[in-house]
Each structure stands twice: as C-alpha cells, then as structure tokens.
py3Dmol code that shows the C-alpha trace and the ligand (Angstrom):
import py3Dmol

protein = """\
ATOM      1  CA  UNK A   1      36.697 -30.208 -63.799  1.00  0.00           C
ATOM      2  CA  UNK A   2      33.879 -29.598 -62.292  1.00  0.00           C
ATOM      3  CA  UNK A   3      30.554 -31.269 -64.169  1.00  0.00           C
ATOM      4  CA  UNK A   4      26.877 -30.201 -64.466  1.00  0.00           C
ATOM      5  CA  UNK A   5      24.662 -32.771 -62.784  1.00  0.00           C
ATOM      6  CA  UNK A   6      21.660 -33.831 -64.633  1.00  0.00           C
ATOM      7  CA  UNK A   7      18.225 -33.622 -62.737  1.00  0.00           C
ATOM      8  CA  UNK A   8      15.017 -35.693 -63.121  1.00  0.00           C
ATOM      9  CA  UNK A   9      13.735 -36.179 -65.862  1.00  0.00           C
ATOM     10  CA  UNK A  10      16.743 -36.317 -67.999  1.00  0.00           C
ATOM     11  CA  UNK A  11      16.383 -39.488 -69.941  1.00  0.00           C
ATOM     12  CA  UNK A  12      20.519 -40.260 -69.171  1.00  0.00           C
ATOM     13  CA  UNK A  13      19.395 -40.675 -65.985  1.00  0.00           C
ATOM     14  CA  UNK A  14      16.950 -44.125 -67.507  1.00  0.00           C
ATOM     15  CA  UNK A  15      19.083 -45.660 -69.343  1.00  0.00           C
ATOM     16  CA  UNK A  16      21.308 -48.919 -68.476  1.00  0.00           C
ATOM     17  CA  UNK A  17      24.816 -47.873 -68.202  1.00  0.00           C
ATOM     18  CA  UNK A  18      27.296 -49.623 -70.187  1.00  0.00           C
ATOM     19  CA  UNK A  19      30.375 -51.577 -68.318  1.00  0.00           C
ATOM     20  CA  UNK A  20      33.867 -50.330 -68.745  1.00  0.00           C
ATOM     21  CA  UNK A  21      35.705 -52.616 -70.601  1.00  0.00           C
ATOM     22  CA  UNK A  22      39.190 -50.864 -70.027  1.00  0.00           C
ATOM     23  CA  UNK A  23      40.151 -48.053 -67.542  1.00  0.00           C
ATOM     24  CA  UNK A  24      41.671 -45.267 -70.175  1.00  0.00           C
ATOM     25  CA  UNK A  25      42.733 -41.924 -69.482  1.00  0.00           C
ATOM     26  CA  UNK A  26      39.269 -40.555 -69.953  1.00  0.00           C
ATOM     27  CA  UNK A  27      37.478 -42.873 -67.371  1.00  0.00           C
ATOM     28  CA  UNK A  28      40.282 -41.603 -64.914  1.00  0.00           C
ATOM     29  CA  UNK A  29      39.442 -38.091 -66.058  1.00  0.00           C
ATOM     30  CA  UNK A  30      36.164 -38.601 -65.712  1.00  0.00           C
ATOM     31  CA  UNK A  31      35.971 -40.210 -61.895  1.00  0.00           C
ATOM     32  CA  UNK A  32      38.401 -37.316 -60.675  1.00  0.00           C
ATOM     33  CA  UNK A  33      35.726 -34.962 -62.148  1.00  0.00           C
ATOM     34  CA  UNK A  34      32.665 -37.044 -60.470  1.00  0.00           C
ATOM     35  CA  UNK A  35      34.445 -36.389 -57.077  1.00  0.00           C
ATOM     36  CA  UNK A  36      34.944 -33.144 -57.729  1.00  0.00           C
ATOM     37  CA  UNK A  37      31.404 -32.576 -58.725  1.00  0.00           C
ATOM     38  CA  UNK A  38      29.851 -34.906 -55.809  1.00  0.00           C
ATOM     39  CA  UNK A  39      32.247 -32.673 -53.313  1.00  0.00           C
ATOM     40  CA  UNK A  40      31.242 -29.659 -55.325  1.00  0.00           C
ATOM     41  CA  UNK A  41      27.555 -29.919 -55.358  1.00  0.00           C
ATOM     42  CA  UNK A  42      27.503 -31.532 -51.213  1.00  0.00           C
ATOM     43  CA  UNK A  43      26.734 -35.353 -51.994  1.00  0.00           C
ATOM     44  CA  UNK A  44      28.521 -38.553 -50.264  1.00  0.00           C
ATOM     45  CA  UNK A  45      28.179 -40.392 -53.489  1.00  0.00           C
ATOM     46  CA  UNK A  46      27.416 -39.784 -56.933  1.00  0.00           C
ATOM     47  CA  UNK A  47      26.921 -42.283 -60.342  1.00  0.00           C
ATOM     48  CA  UNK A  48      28.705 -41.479 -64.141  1.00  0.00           C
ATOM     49  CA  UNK A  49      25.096 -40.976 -65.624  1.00  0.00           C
ATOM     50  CA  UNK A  50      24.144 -37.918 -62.913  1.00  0.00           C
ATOM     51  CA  UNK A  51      27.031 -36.173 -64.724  1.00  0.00           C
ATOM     52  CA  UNK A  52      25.559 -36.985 -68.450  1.00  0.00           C
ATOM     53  CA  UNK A  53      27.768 -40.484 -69.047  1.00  0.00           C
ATOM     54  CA  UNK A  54      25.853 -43.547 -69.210  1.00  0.00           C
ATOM     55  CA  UNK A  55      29.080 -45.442 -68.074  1.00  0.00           C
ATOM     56  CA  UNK A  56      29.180 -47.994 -65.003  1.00  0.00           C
ATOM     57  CA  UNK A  57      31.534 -45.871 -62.628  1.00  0.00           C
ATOM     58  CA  UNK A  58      30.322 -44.414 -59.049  1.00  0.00           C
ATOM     59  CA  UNK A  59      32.258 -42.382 -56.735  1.00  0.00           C
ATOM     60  CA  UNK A  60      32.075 -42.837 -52.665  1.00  0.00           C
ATOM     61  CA  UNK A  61      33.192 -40.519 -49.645  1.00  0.00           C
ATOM     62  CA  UNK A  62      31.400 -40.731 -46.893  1.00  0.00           C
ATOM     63  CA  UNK A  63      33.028 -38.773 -44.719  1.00  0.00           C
ATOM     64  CA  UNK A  64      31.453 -35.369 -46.894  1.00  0.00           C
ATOM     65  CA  UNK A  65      32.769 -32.567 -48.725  1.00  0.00           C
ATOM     66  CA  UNK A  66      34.615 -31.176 -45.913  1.00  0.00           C
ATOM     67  CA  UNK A  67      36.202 -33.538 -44.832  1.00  0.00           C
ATOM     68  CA  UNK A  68      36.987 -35.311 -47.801  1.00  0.00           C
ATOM     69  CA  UNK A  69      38.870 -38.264 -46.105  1.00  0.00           C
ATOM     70  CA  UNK A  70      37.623 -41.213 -47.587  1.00  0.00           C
ATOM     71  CA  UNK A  71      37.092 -41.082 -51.435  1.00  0.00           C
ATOM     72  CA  UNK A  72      36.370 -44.267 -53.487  1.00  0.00           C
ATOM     73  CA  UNK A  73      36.057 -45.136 -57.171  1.00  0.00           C
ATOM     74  CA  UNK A  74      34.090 -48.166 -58.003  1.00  0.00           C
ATOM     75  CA  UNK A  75      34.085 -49.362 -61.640  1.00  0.00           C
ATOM     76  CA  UNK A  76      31.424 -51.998 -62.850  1.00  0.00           C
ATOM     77  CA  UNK A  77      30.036 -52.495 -58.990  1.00  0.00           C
ATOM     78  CA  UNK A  78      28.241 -55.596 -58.698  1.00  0.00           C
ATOM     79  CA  UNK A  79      26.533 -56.152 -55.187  1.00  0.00           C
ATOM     80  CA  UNK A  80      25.682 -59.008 -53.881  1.00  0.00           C
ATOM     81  CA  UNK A  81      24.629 -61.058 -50.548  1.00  0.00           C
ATOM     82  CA  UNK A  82      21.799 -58.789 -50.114  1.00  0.00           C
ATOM     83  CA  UNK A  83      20.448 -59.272 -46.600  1.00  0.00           C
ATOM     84  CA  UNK A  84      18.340 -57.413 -44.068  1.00  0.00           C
ATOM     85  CA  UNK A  85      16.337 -54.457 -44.152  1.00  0.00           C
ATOM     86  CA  UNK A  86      16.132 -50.657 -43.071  1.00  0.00           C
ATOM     87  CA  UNK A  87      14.605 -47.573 -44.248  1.00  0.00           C
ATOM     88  CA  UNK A  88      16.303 -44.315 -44.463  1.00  0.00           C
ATOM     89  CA  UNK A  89      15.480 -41.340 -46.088  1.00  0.00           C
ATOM     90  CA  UNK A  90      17.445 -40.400 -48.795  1.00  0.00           C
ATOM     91  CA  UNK A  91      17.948 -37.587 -51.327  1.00  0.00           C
ATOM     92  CA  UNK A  92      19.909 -37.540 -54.875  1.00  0.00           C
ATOM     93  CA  UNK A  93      21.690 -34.417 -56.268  1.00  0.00           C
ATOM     94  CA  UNK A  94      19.789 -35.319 -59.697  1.00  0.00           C
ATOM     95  CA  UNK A  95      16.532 -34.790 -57.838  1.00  0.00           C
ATOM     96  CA  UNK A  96      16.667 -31.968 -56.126  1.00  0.00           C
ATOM     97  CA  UNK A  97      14.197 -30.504 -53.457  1.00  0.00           C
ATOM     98  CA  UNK A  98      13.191 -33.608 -52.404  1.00  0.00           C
ATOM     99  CA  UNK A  99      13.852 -36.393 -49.626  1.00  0.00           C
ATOM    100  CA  UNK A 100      11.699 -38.928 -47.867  1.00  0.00           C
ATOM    101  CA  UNK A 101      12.294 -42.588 -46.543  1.00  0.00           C
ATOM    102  CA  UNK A 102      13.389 -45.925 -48.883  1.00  0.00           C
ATOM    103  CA  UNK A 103      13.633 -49.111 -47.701  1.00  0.00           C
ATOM    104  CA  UNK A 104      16.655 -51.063 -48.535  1.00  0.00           C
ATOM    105  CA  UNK A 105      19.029 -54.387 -47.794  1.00  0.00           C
ATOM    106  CA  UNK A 106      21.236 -53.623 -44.277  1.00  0.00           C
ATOM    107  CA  UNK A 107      24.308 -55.372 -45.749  1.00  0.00           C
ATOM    108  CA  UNK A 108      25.816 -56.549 -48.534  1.00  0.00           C
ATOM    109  CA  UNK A 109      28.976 -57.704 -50.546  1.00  0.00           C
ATOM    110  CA  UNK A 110      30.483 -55.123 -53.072  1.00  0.00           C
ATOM    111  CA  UNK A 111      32.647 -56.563 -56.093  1.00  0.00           C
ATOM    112  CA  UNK A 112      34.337 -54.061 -58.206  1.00  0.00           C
ATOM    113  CA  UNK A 113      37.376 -52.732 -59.587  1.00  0.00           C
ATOM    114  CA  UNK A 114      39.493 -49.881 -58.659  1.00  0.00           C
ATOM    115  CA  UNK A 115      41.255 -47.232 -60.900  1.00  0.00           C
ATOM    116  CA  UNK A 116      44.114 -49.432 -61.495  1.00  0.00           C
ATOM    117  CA  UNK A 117      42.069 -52.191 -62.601  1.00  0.00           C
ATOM    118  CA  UNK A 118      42.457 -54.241 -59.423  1.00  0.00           C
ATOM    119  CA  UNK A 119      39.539 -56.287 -58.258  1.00  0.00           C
ATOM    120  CA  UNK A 120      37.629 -54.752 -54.982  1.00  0.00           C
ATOM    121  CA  UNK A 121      36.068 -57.205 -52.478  1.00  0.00           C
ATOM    122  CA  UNK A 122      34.164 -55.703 -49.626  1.00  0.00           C
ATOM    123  CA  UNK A 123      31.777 -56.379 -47.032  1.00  0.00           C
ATOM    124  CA  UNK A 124      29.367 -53.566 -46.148  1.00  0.00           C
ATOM    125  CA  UNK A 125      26.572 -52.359 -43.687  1.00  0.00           C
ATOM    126  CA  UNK A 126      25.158 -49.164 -42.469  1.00  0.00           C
ATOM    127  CA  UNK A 127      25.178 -45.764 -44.528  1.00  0.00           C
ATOM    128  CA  UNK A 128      27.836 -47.624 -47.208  1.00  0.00           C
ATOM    129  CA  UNK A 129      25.556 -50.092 -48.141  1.00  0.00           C
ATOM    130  CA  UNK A 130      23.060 -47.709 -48.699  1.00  0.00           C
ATOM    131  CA  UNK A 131      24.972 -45.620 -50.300  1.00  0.00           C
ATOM    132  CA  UNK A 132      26.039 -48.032 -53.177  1.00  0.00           C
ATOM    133  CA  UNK A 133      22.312 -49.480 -53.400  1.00  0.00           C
ATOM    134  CA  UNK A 134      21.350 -45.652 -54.274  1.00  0.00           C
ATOM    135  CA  UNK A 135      24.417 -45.372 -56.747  1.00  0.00           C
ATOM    136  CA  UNK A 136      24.286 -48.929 -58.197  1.00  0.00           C
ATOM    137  CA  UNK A 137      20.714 -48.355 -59.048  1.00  0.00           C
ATOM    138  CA  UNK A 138      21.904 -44.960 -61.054  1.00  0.00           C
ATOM    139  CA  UNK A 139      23.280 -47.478 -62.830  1.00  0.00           C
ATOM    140  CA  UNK A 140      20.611 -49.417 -63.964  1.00  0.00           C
ATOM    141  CA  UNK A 141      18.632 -45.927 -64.532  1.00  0.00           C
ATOM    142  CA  UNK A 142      16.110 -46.427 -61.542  1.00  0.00           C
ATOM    143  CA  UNK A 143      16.151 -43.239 -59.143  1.00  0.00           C
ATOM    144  CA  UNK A 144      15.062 -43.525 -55.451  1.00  0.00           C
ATOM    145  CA  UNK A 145      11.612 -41.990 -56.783  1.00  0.00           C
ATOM    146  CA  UNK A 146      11.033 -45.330 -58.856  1.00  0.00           C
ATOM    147  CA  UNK A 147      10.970 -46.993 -55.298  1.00  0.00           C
ATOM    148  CA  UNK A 148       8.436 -44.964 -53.178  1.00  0.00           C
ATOM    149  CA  UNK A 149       4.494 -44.968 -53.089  1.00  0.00           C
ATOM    150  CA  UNK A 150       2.870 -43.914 -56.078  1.00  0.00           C
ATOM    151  CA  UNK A 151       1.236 -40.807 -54.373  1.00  0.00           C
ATOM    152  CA  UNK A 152       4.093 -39.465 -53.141  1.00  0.00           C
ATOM    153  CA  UNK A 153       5.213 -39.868 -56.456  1.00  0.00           C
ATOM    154  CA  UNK A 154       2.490 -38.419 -58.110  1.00  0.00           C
ATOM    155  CA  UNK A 155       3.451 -35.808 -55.889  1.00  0.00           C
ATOM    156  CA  UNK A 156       6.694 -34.832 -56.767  1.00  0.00           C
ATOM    157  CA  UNK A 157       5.484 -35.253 -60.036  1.00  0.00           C
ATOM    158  CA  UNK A 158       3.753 -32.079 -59.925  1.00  0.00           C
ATOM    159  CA  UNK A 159       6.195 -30.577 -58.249  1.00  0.00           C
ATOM    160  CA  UNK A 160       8.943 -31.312 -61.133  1.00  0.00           C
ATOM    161  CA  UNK A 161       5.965 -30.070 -64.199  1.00  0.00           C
ATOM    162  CA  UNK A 162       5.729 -27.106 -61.898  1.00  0.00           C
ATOM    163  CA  UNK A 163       9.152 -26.261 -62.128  1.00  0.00           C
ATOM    164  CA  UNK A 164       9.411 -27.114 -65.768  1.00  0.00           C
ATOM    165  CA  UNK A 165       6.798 -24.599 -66.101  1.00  0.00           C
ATOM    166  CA  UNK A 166       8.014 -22.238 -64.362  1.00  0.00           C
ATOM    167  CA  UNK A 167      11.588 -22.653 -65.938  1.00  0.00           C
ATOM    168  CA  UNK A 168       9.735 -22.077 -69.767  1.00  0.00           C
ATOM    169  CA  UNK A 169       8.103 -18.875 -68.457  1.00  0.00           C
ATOM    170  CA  UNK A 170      11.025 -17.266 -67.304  1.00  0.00           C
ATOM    171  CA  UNK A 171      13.072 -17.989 -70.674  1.00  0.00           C
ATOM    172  CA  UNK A 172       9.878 -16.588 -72.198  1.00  0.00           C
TER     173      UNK A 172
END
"""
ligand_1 = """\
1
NI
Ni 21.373 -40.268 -56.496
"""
view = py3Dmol.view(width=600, height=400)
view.addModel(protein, "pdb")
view.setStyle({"model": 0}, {"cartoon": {"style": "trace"}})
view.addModel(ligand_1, "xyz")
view.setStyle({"model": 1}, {"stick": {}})
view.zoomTo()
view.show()
C-alpha cells in the first residue's frame, strides 16, 4: 500500500526513531509499503518516519523506480568506519522543491539486520554510502536542511512559510 510521505516541517520527521525490537508482520507490512512508496513517489531511498512511523527501518534501491533491481531493507542501521569526504547535492521526498550540495563521509561500514532478522555486514562507498548517511540521519530526525549554511536555510525557510501560506488561503 502505497503511503503518504510527510514533508518538512512535520514534527515525525524530528523525532528519534525507536529500534525494532522484533520483526512482526506489521514491520514487514510496513517496509513492503516504504518501497512501494519510495518507487511510487521516484526516490532511491526512503526512512519509516517520511511515511509517519518513527520506527528505525530504511529502504534502499539504487538502481530507481524503473528499474527496480536492487531493493534493500535495513532494520536498526548502525554505520560506522566513517572515512573521507565528498559533497553531493542531494534532495529528500519529505522536502520537496529543493536540492543543493551536502558534504558527507566517502565510505563507511553498514551493520544491520534484514527482514528475516539476519545480521547485515557491509562495506560501502559512492552513492550507497550517501544514501544511508541521508536515511540514517531520518532516523535520528535531522534532514539534509539541518546540515547546510544558515542562509540557504533561511532561505528555504521562506520558501516552506510561503507555501504554508499559500496552502491556508486556498482552503480558505
Ligand atoms: Ni530524505
């Protein structure tokens, strides 16, 4: 089933998510619906908390909604051996109509668990460590705006009240 995403400045989207302390029918419900929705709504990678469930799950496939070769559940990710750096710009499905460049570590080492409960160990570089440094952060409620220069934040904050505005005029 196919799940609305929740957009900046939910307050889901700031809080800690809890760990899963046992992989039931409804977290296996709820990661097929997370790919659906990240396939859905065009994103390579999407966290439990853009979909409204503060719950330390992220789904992976970075070979894109077309495609659709590649899809990963992580539960309770944990990275570590942060090394390097690069910048890249990213963009987030819960903050939409807006990109622009964040720095972050080149590699690291993910540790999670699949849907069957079985521990995940794996090295990564390149657009998947980026990738689950932009999820794993969902996680910990800190969106890729939290991590950019405070006027182009300022800026985007204007943007969003804009919006909001515009969004309370309409259902005037
Ligand atoms: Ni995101």
């Amino acid at each position: 089933m196919h799940r609305k995403i929740r957009t900046y400045p939910d307050p889901v989207l700031a809080q800690i998510a809890q760990p899963i302390t046992e992989i039931t029918d409804e977290i296996r419900i709820l990661a097929e619906d997370m790919l659906e929705t990240m396939y859905a709504d065009n994103g390579i990678g999407l966290a439990a908390p853009q979909v409204g469930e503060s719950l330390r799950i992220i789904t992976v496939d970075l070979s894109g909604p077309d495609k659709r070769e590649d899809p990963h559940v992580f539960i309770n990710p944990e990275l570590h051996d942060l090394k390097g750096e690069v910048e890249s710009e990213e963009g987030c499905l819960s903050v939409p109509g807006y990109r622009t460049n964040v720095k972050r570590a080149e590699c690291l080492k993910l540790c999670a668990l699949d849907l069957d409960g079985k521990p995940i160990e794996m090295h990564c570089d390149q657009l998947m460590a980026i990738c689950l440094q932009h999820e794993v952060d969902h996680l910990d409620g800190i969106l890729f705006i939290d991590k950019i220069s405070k006027l182009k934040r300022t800026l985007y904050e204007r943007k969003v009240k804009k919006w909001l505005k515009q969004k309370k005029d309409d259902e005037k």
